[in-house]
N, CA, C and O atoms as a Tripos MOL2 file, in Angstrom:
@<TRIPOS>MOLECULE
protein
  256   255    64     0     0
PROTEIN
NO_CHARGES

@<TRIPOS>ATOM
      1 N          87.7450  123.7630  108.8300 N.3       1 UNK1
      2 CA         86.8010  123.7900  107.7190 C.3       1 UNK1
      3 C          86.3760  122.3610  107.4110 C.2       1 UNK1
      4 O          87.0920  121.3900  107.6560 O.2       1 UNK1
      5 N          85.1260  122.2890  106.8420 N.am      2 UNK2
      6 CA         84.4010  121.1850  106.8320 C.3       2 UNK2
      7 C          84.2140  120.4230  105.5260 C.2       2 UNK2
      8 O          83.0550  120.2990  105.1300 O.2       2 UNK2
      9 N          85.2480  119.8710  104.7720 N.am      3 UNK3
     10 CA         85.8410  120.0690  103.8140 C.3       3 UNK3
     11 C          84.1830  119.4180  103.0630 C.2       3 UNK3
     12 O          83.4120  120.1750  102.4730 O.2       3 UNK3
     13 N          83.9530  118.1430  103.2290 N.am      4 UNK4
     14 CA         82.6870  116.7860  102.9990 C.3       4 UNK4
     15 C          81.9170  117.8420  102.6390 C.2       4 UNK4
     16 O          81.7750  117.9440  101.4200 O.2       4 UNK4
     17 N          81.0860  119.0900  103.6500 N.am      5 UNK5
     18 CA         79.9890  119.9000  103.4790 C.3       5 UNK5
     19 C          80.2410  121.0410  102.8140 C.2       5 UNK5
     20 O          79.1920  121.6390  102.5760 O.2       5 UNK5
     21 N          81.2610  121.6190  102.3920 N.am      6 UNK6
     22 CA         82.0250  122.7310  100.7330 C.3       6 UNK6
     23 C          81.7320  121.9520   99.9700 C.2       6 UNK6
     24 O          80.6280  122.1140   99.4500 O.2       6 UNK6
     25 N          82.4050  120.9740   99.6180 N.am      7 UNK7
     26 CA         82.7420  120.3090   98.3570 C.3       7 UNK7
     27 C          81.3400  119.6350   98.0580 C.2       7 UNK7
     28 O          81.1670  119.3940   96.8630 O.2       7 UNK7
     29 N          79.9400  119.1580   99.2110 N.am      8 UNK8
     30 CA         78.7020  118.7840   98.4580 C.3       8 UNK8
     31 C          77.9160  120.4000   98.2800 C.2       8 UNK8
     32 O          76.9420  120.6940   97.5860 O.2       8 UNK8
     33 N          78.6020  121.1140   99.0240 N.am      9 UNK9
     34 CA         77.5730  122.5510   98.2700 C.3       9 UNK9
     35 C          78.4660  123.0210   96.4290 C.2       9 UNK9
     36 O          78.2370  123.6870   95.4200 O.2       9 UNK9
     37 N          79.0840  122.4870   96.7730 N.am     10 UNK10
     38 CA         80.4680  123.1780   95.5450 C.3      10 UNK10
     39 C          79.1480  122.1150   94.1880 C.2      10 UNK10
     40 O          78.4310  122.6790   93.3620 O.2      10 UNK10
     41 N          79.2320  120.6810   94.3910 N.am     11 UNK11
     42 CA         78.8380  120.2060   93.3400 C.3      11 UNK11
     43 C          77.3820  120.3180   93.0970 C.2      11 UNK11
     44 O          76.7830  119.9840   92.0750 O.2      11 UNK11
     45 N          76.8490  120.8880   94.2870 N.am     12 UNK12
     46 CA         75.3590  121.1770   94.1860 C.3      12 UNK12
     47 C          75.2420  122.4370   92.8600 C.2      12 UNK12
     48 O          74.7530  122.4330   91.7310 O.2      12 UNK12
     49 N          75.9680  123.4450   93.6950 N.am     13 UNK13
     50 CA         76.2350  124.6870   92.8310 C.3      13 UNK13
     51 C          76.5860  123.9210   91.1360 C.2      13 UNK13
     52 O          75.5850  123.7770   90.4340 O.2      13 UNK13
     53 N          77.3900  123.6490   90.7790 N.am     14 UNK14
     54 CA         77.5040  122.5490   89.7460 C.3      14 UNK14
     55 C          76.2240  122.4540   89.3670 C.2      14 UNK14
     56 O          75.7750  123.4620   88.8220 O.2      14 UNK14
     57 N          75.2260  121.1900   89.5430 N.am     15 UNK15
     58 CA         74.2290  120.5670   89.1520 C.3      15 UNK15
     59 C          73.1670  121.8000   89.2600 C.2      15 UNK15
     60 O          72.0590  121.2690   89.3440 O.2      15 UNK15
     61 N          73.0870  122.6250   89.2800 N.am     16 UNK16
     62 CA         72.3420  123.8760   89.6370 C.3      16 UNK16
     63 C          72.8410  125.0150   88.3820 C.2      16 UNK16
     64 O          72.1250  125.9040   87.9210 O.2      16 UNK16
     65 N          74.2050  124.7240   88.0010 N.am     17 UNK17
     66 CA         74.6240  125.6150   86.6470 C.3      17 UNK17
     67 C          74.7470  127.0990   87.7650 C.2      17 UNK17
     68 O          74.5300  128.2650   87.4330 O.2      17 UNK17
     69 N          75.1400  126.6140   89.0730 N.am     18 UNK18
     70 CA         75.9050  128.3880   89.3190 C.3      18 UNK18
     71 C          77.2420  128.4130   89.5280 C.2      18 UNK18
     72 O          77.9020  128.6850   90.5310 O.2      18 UNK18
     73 N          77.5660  128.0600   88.3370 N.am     19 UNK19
     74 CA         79.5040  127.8890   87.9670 C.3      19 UNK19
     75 C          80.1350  128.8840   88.5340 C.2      19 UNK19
     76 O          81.2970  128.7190   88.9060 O.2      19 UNK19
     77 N          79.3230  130.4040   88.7450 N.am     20 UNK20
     78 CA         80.1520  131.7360   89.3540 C.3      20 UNK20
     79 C          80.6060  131.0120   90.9830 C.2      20 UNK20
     80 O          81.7010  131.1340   91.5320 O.2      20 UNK20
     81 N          79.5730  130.3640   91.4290 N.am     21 UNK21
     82 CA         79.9040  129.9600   92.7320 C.3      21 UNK21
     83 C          80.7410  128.7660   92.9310 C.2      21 UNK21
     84 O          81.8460  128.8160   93.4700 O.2      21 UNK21
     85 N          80.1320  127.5780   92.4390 N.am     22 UNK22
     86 CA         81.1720  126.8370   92.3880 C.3      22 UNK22
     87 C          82.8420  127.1230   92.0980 C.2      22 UNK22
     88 O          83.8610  126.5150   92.4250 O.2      22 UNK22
     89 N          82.6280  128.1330   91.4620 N.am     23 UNK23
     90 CA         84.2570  128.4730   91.0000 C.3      23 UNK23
     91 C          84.8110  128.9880   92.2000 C.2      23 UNK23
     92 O          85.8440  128.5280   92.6850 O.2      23 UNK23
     93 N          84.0920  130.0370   92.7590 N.am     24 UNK24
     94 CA         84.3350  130.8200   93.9230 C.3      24 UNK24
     95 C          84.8610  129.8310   95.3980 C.2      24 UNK24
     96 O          85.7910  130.1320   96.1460 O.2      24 UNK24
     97 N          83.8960  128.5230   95.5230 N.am     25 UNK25
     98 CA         83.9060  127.7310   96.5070 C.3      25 UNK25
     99 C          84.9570  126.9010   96.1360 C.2      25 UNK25
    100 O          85.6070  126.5510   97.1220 O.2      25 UNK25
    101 N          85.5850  126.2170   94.5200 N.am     26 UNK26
    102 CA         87.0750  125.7300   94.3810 C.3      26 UNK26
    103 C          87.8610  126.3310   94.8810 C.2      26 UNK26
    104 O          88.5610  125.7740   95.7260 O.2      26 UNK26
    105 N          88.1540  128.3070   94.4310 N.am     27 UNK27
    106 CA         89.2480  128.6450   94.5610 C.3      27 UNK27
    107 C          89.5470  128.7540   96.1860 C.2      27 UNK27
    108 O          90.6160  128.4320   96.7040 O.2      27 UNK27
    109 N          88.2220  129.3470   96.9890 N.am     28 UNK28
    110 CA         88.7010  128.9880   98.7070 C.3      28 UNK28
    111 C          89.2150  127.6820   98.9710 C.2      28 UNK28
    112 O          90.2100  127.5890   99.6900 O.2      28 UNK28
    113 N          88.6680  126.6320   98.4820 N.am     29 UNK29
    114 CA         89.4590  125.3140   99.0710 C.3      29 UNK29
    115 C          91.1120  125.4450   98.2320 C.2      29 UNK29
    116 O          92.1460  125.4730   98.8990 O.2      29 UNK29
    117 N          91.1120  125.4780   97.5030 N.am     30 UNK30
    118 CA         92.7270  125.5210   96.9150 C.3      30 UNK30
    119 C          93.3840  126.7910   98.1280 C.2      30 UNK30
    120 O          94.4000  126.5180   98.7670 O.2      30 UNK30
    121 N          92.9450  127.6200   98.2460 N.am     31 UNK31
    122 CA         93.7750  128.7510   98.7150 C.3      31 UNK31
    123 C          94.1060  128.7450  100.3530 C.2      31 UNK31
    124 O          95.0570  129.3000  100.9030 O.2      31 UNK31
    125 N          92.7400  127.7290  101.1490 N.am     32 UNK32
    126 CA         93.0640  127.3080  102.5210 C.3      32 UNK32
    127 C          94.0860  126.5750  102.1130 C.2      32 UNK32
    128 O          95.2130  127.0180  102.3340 O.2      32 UNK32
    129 N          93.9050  125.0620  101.3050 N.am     33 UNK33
    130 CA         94.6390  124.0080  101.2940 C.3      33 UNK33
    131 C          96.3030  124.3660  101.2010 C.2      33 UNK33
    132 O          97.2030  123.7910  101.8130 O.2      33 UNK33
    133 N          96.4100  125.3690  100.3510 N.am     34 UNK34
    134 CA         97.9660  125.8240  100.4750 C.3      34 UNK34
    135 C          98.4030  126.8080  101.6290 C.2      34 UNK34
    136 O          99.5490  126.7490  102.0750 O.2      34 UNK34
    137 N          97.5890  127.6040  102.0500 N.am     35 UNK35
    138 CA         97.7440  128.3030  103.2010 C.3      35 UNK35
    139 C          98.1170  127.3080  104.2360 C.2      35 UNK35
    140 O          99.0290  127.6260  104.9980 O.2      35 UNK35
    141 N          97.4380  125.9260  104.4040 N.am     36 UNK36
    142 CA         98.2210  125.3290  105.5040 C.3      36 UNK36
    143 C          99.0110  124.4340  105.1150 C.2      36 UNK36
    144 O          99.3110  123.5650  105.9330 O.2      36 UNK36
    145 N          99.6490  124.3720  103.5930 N.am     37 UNK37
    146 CA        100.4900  123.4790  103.5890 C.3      37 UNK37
    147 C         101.8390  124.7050  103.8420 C.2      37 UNK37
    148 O         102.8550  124.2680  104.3810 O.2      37 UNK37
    149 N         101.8040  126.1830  103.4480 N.am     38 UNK38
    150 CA        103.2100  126.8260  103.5290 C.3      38 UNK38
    151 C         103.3300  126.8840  104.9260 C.2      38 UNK38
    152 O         104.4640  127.0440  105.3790 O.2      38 UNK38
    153 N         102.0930  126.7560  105.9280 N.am     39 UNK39
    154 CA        102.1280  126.8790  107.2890 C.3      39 UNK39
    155 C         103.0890  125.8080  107.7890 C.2      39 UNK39
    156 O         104.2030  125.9730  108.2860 O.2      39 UNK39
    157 N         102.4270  124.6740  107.5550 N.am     40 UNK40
    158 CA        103.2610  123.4220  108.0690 C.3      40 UNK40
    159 C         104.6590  123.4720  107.4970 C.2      40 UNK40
    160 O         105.5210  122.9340  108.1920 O.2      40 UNK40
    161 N         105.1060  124.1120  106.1670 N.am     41 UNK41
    162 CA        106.1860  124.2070  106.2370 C.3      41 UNK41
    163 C         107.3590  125.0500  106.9450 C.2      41 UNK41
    164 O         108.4660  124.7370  107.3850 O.2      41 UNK41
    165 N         106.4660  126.5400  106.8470 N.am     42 UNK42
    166 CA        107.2190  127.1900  107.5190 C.3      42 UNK42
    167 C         107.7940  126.5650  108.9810 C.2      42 UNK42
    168 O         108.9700  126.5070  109.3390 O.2      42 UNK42
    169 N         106.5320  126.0950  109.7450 N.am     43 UNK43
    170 CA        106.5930  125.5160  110.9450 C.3      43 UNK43
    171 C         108.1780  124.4940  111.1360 C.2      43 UNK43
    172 O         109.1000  124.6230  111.9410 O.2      43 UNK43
    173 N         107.9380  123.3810  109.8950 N.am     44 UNK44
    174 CA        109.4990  122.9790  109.7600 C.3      44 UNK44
    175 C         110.7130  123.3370  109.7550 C.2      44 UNK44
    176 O         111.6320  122.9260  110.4630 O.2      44 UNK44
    177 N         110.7190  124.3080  108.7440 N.am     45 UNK45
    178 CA        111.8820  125.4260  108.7710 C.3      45 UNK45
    179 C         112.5880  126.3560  109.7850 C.2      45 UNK45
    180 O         113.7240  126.8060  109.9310 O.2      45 UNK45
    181 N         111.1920  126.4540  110.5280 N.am     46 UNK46
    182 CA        111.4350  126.8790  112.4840 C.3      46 UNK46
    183 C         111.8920  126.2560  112.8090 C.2      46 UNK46
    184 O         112.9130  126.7100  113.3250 O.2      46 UNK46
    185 N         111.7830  124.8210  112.9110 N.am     47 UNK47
    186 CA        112.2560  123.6410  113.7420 C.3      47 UNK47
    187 C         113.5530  123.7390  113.2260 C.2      47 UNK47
    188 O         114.3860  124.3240  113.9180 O.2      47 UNK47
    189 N         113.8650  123.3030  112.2040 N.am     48 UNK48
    190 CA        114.9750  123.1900  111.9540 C.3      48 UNK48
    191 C         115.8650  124.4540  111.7500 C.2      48 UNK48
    192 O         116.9140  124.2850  111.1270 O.2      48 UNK48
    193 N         115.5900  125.5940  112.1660 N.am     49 UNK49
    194 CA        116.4790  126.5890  111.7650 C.3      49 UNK49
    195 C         117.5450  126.7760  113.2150 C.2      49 UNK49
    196 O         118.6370  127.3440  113.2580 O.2      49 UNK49
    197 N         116.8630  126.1490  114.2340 N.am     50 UNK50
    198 CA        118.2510  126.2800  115.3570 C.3      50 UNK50
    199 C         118.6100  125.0700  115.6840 C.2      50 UNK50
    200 O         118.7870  124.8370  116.8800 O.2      50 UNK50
    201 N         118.7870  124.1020  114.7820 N.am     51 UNK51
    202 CA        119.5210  122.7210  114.8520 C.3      51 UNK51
    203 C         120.7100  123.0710  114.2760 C.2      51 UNK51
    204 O         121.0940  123.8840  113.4350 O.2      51 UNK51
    205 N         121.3190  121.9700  115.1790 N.am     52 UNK52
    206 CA        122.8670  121.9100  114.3560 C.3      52 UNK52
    207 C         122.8060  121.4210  113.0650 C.2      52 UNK52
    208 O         122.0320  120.5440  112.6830 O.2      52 UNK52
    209 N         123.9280  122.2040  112.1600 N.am     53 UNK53
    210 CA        123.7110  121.7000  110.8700 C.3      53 UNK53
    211 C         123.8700  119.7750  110.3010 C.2      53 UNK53
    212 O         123.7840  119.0620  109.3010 O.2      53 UNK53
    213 N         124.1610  119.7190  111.8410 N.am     54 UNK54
    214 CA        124.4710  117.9680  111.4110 C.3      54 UNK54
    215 C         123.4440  117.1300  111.3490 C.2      54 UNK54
    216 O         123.1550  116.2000  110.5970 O.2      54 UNK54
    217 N         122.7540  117.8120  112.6230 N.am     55 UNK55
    218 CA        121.1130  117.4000  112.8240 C.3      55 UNK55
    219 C         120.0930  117.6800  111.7510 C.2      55 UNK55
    220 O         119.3410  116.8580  111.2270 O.2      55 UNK55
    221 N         120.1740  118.8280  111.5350 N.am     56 UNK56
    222 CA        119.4190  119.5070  109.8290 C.3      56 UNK56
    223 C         119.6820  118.6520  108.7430 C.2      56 UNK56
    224 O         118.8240  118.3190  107.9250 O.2      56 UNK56
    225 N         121.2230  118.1800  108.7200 N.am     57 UNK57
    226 CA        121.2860  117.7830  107.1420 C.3      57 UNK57
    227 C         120.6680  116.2850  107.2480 C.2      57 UNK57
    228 O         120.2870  115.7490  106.2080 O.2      57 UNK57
    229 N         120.5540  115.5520  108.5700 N.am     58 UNK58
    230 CA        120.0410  114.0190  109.0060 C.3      58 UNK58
    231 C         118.5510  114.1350  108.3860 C.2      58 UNK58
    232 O         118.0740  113.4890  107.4530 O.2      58 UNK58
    233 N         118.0180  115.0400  109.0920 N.am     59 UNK59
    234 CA        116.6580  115.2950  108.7550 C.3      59 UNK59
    235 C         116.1430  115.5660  107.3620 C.2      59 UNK59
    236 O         115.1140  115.1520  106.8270 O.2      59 UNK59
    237 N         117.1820  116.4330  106.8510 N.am     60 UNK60
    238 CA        116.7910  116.7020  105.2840 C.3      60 UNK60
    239 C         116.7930  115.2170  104.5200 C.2      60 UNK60
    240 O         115.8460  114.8170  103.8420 O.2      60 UNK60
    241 N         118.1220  114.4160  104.7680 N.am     61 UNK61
    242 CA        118.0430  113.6270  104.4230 C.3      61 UNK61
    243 C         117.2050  112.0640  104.7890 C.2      61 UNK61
    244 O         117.0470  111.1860  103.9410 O.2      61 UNK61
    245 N         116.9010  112.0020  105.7160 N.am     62 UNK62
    246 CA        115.6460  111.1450  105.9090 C.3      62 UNK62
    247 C         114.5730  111.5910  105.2640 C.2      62 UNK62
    248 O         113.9420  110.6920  104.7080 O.2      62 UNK62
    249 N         114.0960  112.7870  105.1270 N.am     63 UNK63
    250 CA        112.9320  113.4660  104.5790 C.3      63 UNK63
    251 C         112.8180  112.7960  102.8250 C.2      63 UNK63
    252 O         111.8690  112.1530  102.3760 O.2      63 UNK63
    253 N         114.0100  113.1650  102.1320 N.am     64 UNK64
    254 CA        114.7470  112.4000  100.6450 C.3      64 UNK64
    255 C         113.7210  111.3690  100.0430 C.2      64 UNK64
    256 O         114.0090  110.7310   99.0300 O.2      64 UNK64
@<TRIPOS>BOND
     1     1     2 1
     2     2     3 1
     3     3     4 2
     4     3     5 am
     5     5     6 1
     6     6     7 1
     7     7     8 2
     8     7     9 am
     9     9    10 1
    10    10    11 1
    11    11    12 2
    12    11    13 am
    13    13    14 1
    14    14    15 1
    15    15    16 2
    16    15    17 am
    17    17    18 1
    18    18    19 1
    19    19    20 2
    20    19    21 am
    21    21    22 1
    22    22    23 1
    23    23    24 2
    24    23    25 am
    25    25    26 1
    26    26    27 1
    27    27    28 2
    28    27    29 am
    29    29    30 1
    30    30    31 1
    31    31    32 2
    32    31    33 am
    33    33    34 1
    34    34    35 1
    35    35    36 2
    36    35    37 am
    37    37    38 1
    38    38    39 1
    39    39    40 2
    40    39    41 am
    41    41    42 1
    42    42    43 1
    43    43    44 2
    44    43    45 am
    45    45    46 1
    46    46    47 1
    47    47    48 2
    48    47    49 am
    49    49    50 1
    50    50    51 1
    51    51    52 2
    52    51    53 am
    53    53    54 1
    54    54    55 1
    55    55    56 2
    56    55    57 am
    57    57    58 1
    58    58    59 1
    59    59    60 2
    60    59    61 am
    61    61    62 1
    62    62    63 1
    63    63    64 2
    64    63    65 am
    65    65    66 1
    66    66    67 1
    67    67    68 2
    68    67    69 am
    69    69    70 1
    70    70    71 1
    71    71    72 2
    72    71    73 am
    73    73    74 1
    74    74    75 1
    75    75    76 2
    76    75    77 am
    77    77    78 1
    78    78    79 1
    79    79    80 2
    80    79    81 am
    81    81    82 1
    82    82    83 1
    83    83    84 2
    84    83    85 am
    85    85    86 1
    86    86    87 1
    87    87    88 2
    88    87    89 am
    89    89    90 1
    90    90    91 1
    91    91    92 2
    92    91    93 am
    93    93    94 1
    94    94    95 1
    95    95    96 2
    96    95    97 am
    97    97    98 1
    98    98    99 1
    99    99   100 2
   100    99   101 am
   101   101   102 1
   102   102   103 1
   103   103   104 2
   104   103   105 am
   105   105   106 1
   106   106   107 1
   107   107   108 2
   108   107   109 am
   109   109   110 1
   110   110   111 1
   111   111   112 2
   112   111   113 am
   113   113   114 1
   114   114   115 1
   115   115   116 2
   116   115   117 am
   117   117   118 1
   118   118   119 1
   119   119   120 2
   120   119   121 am
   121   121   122 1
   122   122   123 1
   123   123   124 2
   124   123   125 am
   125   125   126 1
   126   126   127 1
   127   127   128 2
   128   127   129 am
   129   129   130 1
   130   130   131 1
   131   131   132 2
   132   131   133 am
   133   133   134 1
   134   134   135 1
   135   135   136 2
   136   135   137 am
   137   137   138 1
   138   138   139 1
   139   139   140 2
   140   139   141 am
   141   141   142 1
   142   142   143 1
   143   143   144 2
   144   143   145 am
   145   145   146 1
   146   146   147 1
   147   147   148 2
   148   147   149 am
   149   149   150 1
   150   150   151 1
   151   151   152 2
   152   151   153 am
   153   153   154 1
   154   154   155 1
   155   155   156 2
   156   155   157 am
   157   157   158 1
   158   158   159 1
   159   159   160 2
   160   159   161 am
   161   161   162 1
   162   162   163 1
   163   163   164 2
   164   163   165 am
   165   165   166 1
   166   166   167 1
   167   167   168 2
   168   167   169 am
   169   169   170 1
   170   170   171 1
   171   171   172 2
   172   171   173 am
   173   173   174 1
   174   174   175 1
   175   175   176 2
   176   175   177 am
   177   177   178 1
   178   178   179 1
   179   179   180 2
   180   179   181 am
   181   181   182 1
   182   182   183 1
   183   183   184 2
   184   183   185 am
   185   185   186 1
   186   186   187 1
   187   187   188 2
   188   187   189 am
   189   189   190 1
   190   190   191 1
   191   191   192 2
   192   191   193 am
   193   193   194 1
   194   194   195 1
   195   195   196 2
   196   195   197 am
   197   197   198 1
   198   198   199 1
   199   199   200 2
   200   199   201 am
   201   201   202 1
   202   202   203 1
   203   203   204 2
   204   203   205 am
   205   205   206 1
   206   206   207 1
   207   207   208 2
   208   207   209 am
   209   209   210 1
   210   210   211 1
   211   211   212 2
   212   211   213 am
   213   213   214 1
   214   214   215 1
   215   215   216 2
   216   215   217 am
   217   217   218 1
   218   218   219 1
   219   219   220 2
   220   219   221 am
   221   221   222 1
   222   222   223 1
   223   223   224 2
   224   223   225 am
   225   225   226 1
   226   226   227 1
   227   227   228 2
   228   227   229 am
   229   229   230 1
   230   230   231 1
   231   231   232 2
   232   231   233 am
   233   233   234 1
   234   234   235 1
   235   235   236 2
   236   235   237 am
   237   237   238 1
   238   238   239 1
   239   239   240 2
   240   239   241 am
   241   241   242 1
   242   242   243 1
   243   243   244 2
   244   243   245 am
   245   245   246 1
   246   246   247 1
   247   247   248 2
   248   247   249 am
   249   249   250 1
   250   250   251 1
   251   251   252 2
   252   251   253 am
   253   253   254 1
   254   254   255 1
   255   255   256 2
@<TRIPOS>SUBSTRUCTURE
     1 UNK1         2 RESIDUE 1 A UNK
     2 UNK2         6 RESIDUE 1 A UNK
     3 UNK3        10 RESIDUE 1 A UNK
     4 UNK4        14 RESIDUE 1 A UNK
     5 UNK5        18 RESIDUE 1 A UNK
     6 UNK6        22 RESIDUE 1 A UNK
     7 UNK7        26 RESIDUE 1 A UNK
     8 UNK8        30 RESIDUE 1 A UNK
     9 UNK9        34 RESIDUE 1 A UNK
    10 UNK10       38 RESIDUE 1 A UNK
    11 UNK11       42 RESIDUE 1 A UNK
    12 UNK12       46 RESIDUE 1 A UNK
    13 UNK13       50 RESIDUE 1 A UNK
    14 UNK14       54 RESIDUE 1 A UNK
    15 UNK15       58 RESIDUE 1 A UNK
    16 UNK16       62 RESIDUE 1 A UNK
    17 UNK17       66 RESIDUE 1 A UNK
    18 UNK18       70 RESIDUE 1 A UNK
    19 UNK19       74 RESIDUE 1 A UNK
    20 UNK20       78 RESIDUE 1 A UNK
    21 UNK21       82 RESIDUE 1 A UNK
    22 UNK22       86 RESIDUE 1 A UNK
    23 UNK23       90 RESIDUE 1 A UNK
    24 UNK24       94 RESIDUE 1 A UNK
    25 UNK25       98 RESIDUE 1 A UNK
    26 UNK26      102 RESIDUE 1 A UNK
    27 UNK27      106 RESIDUE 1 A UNK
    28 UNK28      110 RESIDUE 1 A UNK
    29 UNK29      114 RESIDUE 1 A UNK
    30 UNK30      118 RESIDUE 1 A UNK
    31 UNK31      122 RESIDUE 1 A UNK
    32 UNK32      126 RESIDUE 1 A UNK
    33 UNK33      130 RESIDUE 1 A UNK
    34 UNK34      134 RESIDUE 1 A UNK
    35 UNK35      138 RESIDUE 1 A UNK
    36 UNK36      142 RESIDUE 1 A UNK
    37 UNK37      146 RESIDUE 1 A UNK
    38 UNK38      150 RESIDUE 1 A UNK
    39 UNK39      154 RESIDUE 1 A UNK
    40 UNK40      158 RESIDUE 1 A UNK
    41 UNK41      162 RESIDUE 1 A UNK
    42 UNK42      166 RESIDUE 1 A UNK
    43 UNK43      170 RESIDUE 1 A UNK
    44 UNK44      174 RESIDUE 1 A UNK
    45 UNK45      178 RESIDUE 1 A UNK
    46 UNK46      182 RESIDUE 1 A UNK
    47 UNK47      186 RESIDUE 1 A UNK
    48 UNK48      190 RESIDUE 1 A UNK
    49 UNK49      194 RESIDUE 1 A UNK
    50 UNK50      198 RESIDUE 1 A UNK
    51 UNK51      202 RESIDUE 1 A UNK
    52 UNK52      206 RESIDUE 1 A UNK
    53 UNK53      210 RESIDUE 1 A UNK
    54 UNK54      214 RESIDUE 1 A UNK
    55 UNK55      218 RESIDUE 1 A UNK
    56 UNK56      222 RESIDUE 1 A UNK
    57 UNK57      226 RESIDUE 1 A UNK
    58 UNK58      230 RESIDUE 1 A UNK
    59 UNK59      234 RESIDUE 1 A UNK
    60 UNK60      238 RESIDUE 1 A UNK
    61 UNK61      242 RESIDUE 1 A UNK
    62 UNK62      246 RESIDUE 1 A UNK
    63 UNK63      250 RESIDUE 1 A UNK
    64 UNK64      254 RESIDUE 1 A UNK
């Protein structure tokens, strides 16, 4: 997603007073933006779910 070309239609919508849309075009960017942040986490949690716990707790703790 093309974040630069949402966010100048988002404030167009804005300066235009079509708040129904603009609202509509915030809540998709919030709802990708966390969709790939639980992604990338989950993705971690993979990684680390068949490490040794010695290796896991290194990592947790560098992460700190």
């Amino acid at each position: 997603m093309d974040y630069n070309q949402v966010i100048d239609s988002m404030v167009t919508d804005i300066m235009n007073n079509s708040n129904s849309e603009a609202r509509d075009t915030f809540a998709n960017i919030m709802n990708n933006k966390i969709t790939d942040a639980l992604e990338a986490k989950k993705q971690e949690l993979q990684q680390n779910l068949y490490r040794s716990p010695d290796s896991a707790e290194e990592t947790a703790d560098a992460n700190a």
